[in-house]
C-alpha positions in Angstrom: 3.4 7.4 11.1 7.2 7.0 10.9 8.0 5.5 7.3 9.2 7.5 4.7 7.2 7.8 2.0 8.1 8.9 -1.7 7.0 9.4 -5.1 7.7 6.2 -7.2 8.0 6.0 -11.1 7.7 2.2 -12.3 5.2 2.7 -15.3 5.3 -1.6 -15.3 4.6 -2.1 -11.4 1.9 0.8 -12.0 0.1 -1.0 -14.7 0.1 -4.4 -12.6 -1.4 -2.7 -9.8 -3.5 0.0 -11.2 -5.0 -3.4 -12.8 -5.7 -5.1 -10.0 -8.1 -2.4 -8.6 -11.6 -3.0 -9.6 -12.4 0.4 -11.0 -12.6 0.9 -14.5 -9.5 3.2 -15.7 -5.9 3.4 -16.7 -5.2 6.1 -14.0 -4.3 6.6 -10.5 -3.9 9.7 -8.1 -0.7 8.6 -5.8 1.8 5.6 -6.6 4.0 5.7 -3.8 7.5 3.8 -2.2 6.9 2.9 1.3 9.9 2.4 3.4 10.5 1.5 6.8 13.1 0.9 9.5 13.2 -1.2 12.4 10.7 0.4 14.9 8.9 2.3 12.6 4.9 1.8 12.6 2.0 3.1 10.8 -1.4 3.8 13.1 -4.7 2.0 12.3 -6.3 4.3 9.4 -8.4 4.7 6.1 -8.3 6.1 2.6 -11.5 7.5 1.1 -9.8 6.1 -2.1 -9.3 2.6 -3.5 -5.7 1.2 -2.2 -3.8 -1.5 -4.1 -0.7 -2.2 -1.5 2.6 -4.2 -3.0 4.8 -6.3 -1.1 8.2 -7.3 -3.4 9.4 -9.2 -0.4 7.6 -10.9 2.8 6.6 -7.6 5.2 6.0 -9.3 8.3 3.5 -8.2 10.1 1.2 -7.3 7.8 -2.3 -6.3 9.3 -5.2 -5.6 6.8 -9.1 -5.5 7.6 -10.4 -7.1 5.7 -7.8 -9.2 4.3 -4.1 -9.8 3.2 -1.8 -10.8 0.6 1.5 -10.2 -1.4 -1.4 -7.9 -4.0 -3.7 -6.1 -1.4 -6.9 -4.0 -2.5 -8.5 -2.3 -0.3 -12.0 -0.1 -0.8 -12.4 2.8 0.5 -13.0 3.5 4.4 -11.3 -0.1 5.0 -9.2 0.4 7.8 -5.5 -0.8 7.9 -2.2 -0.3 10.1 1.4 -1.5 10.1 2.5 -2.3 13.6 5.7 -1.3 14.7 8.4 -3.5 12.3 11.4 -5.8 13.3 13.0 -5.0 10.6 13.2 -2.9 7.2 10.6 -3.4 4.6 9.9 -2.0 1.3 6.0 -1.4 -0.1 4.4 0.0 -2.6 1.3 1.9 -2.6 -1.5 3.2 -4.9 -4.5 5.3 -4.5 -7.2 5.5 -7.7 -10.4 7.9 -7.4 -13.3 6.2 -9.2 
């Protein structure tokens, strides 16, 4: 993986999303910035944790299996990869144990 990934501190983005994951629960393990450049790509892989993914602006391409949107959750084992981006891109990203 080539984005740069870093601790982010939004307690009102981290309510909206820890909300939109289907386990009961206020908390969350990681809440993370995701950036990348022009070039930069993330391989095809899986969390053994539920994943709520946040895209503030369009983040073209955006591959997800099962499924996409601008609020992504994903359960755990689903796999998921960014191919290599045109341009830079901003996303957010959560992981929550049950």
């Amino acid at each position: 993986m080539t984005a740069n990934k870093t601790v982010h501190d939004d307690p009102e983005l981290a309510r909206f999303m820890r909300h939109a994951c289907p386990v009961s629960g206020h908390s969350w393990v990681k809440f993370l910035r995701v950036e990348m450049n022009a070039g930069d790509h993330i391989a095809p892989h899986e969390h053994r944790r539920h994943t709520v993914l946040y895209y503030p602006q369009a983040a073209d391409p955006v591959i997800v299996t099962p499924g996409a949107g601008c609020l992504v959750y994903l359960s755990p084992g689903t796999t998921h990869e960014v191919p290599k981006v045109d341009r830079p891109r901003v996303s957010f990203a959560m992981l929550v144990d049950e």
